[in-house]
Each structure stands twice: as structure tokens, then as C-alpha cells.
C-alpha positions in Angstrom: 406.6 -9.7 47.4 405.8 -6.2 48.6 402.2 -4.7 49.3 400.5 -2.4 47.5 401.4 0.0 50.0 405.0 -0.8 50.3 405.6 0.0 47.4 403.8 3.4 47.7 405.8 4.2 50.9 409.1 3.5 49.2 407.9 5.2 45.4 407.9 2.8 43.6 404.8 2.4 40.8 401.8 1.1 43.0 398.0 0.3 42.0 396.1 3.0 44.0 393.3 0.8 43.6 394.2 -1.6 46.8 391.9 -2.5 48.8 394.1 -1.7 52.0 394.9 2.1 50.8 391.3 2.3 49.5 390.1 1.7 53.2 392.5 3.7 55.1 391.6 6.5 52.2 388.2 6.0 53.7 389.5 6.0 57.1 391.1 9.2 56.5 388.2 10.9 54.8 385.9 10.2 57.7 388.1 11.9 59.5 388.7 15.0 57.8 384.8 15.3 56.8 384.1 15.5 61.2 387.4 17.9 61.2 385.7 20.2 58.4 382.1 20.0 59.5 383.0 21.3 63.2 382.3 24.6 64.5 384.3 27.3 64.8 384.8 27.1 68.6 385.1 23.6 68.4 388.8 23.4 68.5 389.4 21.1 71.2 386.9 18.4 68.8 389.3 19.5 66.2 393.0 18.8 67.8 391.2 15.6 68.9 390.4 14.7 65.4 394.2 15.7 64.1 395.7 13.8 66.6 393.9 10.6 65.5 394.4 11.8 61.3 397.9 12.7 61.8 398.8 9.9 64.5 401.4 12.6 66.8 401.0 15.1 69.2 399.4 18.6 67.9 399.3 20.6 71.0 401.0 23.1 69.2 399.7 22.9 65.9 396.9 24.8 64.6 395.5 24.0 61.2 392.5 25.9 59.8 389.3 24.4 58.2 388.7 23.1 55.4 391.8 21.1 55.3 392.0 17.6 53.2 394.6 15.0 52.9 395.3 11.3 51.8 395.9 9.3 54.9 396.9 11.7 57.5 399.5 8.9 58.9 402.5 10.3 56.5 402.3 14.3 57.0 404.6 15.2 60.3 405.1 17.9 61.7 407.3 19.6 63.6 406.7 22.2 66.6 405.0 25.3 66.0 403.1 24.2 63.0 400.7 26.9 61.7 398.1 26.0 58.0 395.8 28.3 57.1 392.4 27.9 55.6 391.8 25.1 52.5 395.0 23.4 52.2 395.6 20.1 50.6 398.1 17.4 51.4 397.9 14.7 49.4 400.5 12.4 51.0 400.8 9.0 49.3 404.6 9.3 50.5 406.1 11.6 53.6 405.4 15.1 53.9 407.6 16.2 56.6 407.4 19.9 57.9 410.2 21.6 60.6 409.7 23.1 63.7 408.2 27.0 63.0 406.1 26.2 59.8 403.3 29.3 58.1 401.3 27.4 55.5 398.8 30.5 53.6 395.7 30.0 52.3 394.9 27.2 49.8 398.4 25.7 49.5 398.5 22.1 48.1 401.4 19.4 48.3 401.7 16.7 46.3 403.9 13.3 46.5 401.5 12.0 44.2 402.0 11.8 40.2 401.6 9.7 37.5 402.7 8.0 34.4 402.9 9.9 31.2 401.7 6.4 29.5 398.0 6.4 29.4 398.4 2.0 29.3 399.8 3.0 32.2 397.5 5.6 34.1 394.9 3.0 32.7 396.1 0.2 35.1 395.9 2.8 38.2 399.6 2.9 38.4 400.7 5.9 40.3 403.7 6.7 42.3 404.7 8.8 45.4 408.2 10.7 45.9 408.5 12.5 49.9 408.4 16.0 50.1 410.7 17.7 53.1 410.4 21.5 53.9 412.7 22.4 56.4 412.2 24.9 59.8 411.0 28.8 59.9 409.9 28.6 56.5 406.8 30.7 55.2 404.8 29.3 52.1 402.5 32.0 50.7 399.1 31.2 49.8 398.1 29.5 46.8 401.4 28.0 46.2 401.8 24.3 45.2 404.8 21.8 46.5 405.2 18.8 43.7 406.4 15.9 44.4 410.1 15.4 45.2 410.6 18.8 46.0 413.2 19.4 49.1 412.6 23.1 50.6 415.6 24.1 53.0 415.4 26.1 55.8 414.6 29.4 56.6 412.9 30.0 53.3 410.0 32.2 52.0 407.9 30.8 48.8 406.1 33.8 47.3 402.2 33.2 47.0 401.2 31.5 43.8 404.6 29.6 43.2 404.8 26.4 41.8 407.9 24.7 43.2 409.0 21.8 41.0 412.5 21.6 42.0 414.5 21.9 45.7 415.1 25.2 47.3 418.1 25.8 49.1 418.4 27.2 52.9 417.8 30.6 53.4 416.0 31.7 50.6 413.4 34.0 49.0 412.0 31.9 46.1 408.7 32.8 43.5 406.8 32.1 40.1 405.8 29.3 38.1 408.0 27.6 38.1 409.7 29.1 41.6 413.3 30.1 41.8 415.0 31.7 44.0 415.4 35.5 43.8 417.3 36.7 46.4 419.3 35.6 49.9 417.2 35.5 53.2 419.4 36.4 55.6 418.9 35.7 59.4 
């Protein structure tokens, strides 16, 4: 019989209510609350403190506070990795990023959703799909990633998009919900 979290990692309907993801949750929080609460020139604390959240090296990796996330463990990154000020990542499943990655301001990612049967929202049933975004891809501020979504390489996501559904290598894709408007050639 699988965990809790098992079934979680591999998207299947989990109760978000396990104790095990509860205290990593907390684990993870504690974290992120010493991350957000440094000071500005502080960023050696801070890469310390990412390194521990996001379990891999960030030597090149530069993500501005505030930043908040589930459990740190399933966001990785790639080389080069740039997120700017209040983003959220809530990864219940994979959020995998390329190398040469521009997060703007107050961009959220979710693997998380859940039920469209309140019985079943009511039992804390949730699921988590991945979500993959490819190298030299820009995603402009306010824009939010939903669960699933695969985003190609060399791509631009206009600020403000919502992007329910993949988007293919090299391209320039906006709006709610985001599609692709034109080529982005190299």
C-alpha cells in the first residue's frame, strides 16, 4: 500500500492531511520564513537556506525575497536560474526548470488542484500533476503555471498569462488563458 506521499509524488488523489507531508510542510515553512526574514545583504544566509529548502547546489541561482513554496525538495533547477520578487511554487509534484530561467515578479506555479466533488475536497483529497518549463525561457510577471502544463524551450509568457495548457519550443505565448501568438526565433 502506498504512502500518502507516494501517491502525491506519482498524482494520484492523496489526503494532504498526512502527518508525514504536514511535518515536512512545516519543515519547509521554517525554512522559507528565515529565507524571507533576512536582510538584504544577507545573501550568503540566503543561498545557505536554498540549498537546505531546495536540496541542490544554487551557486548560480538567485531567487529574490519573499519567495514561498510547499516542500522545497520537488522544485529543480537548472543552471542560471533567476526569480524575482514574491513568487510562489507550490510543488506537491516536480516543478522542473532548464538551464537560463527569468521568473518576474509575483509568478505562481501550481501542481496542486483539486476535486470538483465537494465529498471530495471534504475528505482533503487533492492531487499533484509535474510541471516542466524548458531552457532560456522568460515568464513575465504576474503570470500563473497550472498544473500539468509542459512549457518548451526558448519561450516567452507575456506578464499576466494564465497557462493552462503546454506551450511548444520557441514561442511567444499570452492572455488568459495563454496561447501562442507568434514564432520566437533564435
Amino acid at each position: 500500500m502506498k504512502t500518502e506521499k507516494e501517491k502525491m509524488l506519482a498524482s494520484e488523489p492523496y489526503n494532504s492531511s498526512d502527518p508525514e507531508l504536514e511535518t515536512e510542510l512545516l519543515f519547509a515553512r521554517d525554512l522559507i520564513y528565515k529565507f524571507n526574514t533576512t536582510e538584504p545583504r544577507q545573501v550568503d544566509l540566503r543561498k545557505s537556506i536554498l540549498k537546505t529548502l531546495l536540496r541542490t547546489d544554487v551557486s548560480d541561482t538567485y531567487i529574490e525575497p519573499p519567495f514561498y513554496c510547499d516542500y522545497g525538495y520537488n522544485v529543480k533547477i537548472g543552471k542560471n536560474f533567476n526569480t524575482n520578487f514574491d513568487c510562489v511554487f507550490l510543488d506537491s509534484n516536480e516543478i522542473a526548470f532548464g538551464d537560463n530561467t527569468l521568473i518576474g515578479p509575483g509568478v505562481h506555479i501550481y501542481t496542486s488542484g483539486h476535486p470538483l466533488s465537494g465529498e471530495e475536497r471534504n475528505k482533503y483529497l487533492e492531487f499533484a500533476k509535474p510541471v516542466r518549463i524548458g531552457s532560456d525561457v522568460w515568464i513575465g510577471g504576474r503570470s500563473i503555471i497550472l498544473p500539468g502544463v509542459n512549457i518548451g524551450n526558448n519561450v516567452v509568457i507575456g506578464a499576466g498569462s494564465v497557462v493552462a495548457s503546454d506551450i511548444p519550443d520557441n514561442s511567444i505565448a499570452v492572455g488568459n488563458p495563454c496561447k501562442v501568438i507568434k514564432e520566437n526565433k533564435i
